[in-house]
C-alpha positions in Angstrom: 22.2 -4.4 -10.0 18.8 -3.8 -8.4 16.6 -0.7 -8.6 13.6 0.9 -6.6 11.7 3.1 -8.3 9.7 6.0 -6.4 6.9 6.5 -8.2 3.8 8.5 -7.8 1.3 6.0 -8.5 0.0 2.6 -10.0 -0.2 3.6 -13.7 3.1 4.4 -13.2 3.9 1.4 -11.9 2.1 -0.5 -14.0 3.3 0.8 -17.2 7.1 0.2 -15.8 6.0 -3.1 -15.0 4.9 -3.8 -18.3 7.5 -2.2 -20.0 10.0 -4.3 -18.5 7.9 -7.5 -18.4 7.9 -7.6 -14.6 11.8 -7.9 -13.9 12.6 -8.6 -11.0 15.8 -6.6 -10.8 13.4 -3.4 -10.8 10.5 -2.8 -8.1 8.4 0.3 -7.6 7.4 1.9 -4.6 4.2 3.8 -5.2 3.2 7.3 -3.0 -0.4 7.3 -4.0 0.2 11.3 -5.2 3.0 12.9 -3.3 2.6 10.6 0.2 6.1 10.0 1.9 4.6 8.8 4.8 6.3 6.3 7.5 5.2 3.0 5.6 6.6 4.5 2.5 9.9 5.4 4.1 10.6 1.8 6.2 9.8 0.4 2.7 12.3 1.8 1.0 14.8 1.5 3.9 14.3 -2.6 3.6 14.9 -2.4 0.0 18.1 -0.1 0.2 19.2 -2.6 3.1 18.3 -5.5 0.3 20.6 -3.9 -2.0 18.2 -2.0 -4.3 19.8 1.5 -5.7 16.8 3.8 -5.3 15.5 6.1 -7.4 13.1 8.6 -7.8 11.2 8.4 -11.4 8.7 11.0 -11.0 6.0 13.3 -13.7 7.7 16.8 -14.8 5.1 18.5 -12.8 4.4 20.2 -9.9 3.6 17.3 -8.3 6.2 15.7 -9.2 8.8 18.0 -8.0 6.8 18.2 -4.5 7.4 14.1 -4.5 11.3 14.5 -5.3 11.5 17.0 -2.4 9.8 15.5 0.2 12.3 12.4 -0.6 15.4 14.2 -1.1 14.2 15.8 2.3 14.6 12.5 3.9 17.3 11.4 1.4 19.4 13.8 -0.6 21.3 10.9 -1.9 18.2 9.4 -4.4 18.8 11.2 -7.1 16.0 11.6 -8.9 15.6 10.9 -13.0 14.4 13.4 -15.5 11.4 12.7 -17.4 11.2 13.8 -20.9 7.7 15.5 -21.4 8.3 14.6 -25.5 8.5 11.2 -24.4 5.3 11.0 -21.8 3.1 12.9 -23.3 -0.7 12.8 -23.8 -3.0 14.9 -25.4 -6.4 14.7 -23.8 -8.2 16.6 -26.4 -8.8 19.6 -24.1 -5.2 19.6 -22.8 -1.6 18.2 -23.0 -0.5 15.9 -20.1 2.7 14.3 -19.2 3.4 11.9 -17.4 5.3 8.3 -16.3 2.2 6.4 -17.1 2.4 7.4 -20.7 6.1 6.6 -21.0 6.1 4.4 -24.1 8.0 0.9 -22.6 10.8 2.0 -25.2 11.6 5.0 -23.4 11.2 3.3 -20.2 13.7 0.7 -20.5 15.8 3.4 -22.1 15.8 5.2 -19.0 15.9 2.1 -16.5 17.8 -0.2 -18.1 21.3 1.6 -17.4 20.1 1.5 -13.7 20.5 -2.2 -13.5 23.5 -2.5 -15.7 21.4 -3.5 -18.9 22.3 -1.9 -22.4 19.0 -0.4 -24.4 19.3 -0.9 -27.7 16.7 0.5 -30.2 14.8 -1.5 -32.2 15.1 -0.2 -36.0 12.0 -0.1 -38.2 13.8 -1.8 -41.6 11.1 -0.8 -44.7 11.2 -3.3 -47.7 10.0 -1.9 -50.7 10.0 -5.1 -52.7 
């Protein structure tokens, strides 16, 4: 199984990228913001006619709701995936942000990994008191 990922923008991509050590049954398609412009759209049509499931991994913000419409405009079938803020966020010092790019990798492949027929398993912490 292949996935595209719809992303907002290259810290997002990046941090997927890393997360899942560049594999190549996962690409990302990146907006720059909330852009779903022509290029965008005959991207993601070669990758769907490639076999890539797409996908729509997007902040829980306004933004990224306005990205996940304008797609689901074009294509209600992406569905898009729901973003944790517990699990993407960042605390400026001013303010609390959320977002993809903060996505520990754990969390990422937790989320992506059933998308390309992968199991996650969770790596447990074992203490030895000796």
């Amino acid at each position: 199984m292949k996935a595209v990922l719809i992303v907002e923008g290259l810290n997002d991509a990046d941090q997927i990228n890393k997360a899942l050590k560049g594999s190549e049954n996962v690409v990302t398609l990146v907006t720059e913001g909330t852009k779903f412009n022509n290029r965008i759209k005959a991207e993601l049509e070669n990758y769907m006619r490639s076999g890539y499931d797409a996908y729509i991994l997007s902040d829980p913000d306004l933004g990224g709701d306005s990205l996940a419409n304008m797609v689901n405009l074009c294509y209600p079938q992406i569905p898009r995936i729901k973003v944790d803020t517990k699990h993407c966020g960042y605390f400026t010092g001013k303010r609390m942000k959320a977002g993809v790019e903060y996505a520990s990798y754990d969390y990422l492949k937790k989320i992506i990994y059933p998308l390309i027929g992968l199991e996650y398993k969770e790596k447990v912490s074992i203490i030895n008191w000796d």
